[in-house]
N, C-alpha and C positions, 0 to 999 in steps of 0.2 A: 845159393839156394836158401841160406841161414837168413839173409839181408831181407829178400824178398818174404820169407815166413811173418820173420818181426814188422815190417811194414804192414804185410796183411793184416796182422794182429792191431795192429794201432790202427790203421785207416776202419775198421771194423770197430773201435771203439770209439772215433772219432764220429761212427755214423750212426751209433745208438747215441751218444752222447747232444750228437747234433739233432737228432729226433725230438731226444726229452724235454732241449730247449726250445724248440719251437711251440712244441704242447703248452711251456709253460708260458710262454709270453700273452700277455692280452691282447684283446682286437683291437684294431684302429679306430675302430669307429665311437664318434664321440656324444650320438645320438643329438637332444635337443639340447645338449649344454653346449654347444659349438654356437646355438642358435643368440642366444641371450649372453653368452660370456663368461659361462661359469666353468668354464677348460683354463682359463686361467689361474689358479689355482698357485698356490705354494708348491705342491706337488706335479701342477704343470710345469713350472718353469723352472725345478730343477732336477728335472728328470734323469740325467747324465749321474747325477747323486746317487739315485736312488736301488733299489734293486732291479726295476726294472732296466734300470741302465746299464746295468753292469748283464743283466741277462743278453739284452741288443748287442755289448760290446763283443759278449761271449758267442754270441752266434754268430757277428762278423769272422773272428777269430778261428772258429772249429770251419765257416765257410772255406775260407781261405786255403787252410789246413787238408781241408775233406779235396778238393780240387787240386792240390799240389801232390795229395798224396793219389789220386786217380791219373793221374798224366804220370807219376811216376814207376805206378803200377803197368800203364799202359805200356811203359818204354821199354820197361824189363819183362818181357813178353815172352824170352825162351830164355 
């Protein structure tokens, strides 16, 4: 009963935690600089660098996490 507390407790912060990053990431959309080729950029093409990257990597990361810890919730059930 102790295993499944702590679990809840983490999957609960892994689901605020995954909230917050979503809020912060920017939109896709690249309006008229997609048009002319101004998304090219320094900071387009090394985006994996930058912060935003590391935010993308972090919401793969809590995704994974948030899914492993719901099927493990779900299994421990009684």
């Amino acid at each position: 009963m102790v295993i499944r507390t702590v679990i809840t407790i983490v999957f609960i912060i892994v689901c605020v935690a995954l909230s917050a990053l979503v809020l912060l990431q920017e939109g896709k959309t690249q309006g008229l600089g997609a048009i002319s080729g101004a998304a090219e950029t320094y900071w387009g093409k090394n985006k994996g660098r930058s912060m935003e990257g590391m935010l993308v990597t972090l919401t793969r990361v809590l995704s994974i996490a948030f899914i492993l810890l719901a099927v493990v919730l779900n299994l421990t059930l009684f």
